[in-house]
C-alpha positions as CSV (number, residue, x, y, z in Angstrom):
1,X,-2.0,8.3,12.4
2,X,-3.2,11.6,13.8
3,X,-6.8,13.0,13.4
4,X,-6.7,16.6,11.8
5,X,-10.2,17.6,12.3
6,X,-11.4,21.0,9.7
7,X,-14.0,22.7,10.5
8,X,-15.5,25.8,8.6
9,X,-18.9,27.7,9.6
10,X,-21.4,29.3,7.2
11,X,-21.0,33.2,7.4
12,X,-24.3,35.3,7.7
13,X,-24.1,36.4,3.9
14,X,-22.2,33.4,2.4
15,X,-24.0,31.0,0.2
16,X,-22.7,26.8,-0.1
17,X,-20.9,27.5,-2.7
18,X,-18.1,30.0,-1.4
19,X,-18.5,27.6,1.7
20,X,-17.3,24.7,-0.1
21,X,-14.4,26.7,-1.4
22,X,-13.3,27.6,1.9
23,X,-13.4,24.3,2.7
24,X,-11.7,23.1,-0.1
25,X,-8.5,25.7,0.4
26,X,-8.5,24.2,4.1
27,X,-7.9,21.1,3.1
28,X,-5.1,21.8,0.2
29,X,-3.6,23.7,2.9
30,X,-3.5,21.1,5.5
31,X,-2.3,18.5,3.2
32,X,-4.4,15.5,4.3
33,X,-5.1,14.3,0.4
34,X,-1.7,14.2,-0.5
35,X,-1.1,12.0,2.8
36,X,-4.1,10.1,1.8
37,X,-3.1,9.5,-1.3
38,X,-0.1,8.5,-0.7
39,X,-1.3,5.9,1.3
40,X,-3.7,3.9,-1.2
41,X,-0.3,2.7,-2.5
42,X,1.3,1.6,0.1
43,X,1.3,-2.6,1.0
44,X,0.9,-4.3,4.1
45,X,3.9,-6.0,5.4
46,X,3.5,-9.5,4.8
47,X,2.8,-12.2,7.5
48,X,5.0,-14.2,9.2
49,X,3.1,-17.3,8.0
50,X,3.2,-16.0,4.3
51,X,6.9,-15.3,4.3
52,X,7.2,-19.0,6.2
53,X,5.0,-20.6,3.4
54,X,6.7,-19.1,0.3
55,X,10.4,-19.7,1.7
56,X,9.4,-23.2,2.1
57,X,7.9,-23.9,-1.0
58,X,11.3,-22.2,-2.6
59,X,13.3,-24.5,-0.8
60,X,11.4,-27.6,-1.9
61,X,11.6,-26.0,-5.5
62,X,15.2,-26.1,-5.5
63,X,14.9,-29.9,-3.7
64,X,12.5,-31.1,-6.7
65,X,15.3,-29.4,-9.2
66,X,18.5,-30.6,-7.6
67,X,16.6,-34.1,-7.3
68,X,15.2,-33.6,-11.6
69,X,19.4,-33.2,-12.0
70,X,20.9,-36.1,-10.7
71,X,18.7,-38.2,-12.5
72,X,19.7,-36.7,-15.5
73,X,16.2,-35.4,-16.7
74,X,17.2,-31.7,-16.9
75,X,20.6,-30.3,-18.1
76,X,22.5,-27.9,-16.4
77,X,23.6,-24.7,-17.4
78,X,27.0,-23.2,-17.8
């Protein structure tokens, strides 16, 4: 991630409100919100002991339902 740093000075003559708009162009123009915002979205890969965990409990899922079948307590389907 690389730090884009804006800077704008008050003029002599210029009041806080003409300063805020210069401001505010500089950051449209830079495009720092639309890479922020893009980011709010995004998702953290997911751990290696998460991914462990929840392929492990699939596989004793499928156990528990192959198990359910031979005994005859749930039908297959076709």
């Amino acid at each position: 991630m690389t730090m884009i740093v804006i800077e704008v000075e008050k003029n002599q003559n210029e009041n806080t409100v003409n300063l805020l708009r210069r401001f505010t162009k500089k950051m449209r123009g830079s495009k720092i919100l639309n890479e922020v915002r893009g980011r709010k979205y995004s998702l953290r890969p997911e751990s290696k002991l998460r991914k462990k965990r929840r392929v492990l409990k699939s596989i004793e899922i499928t156990a528990k339902m192959e198990r359910l079948k031979k005994l005859g307590k749930i039908i297959e389907k076709k």
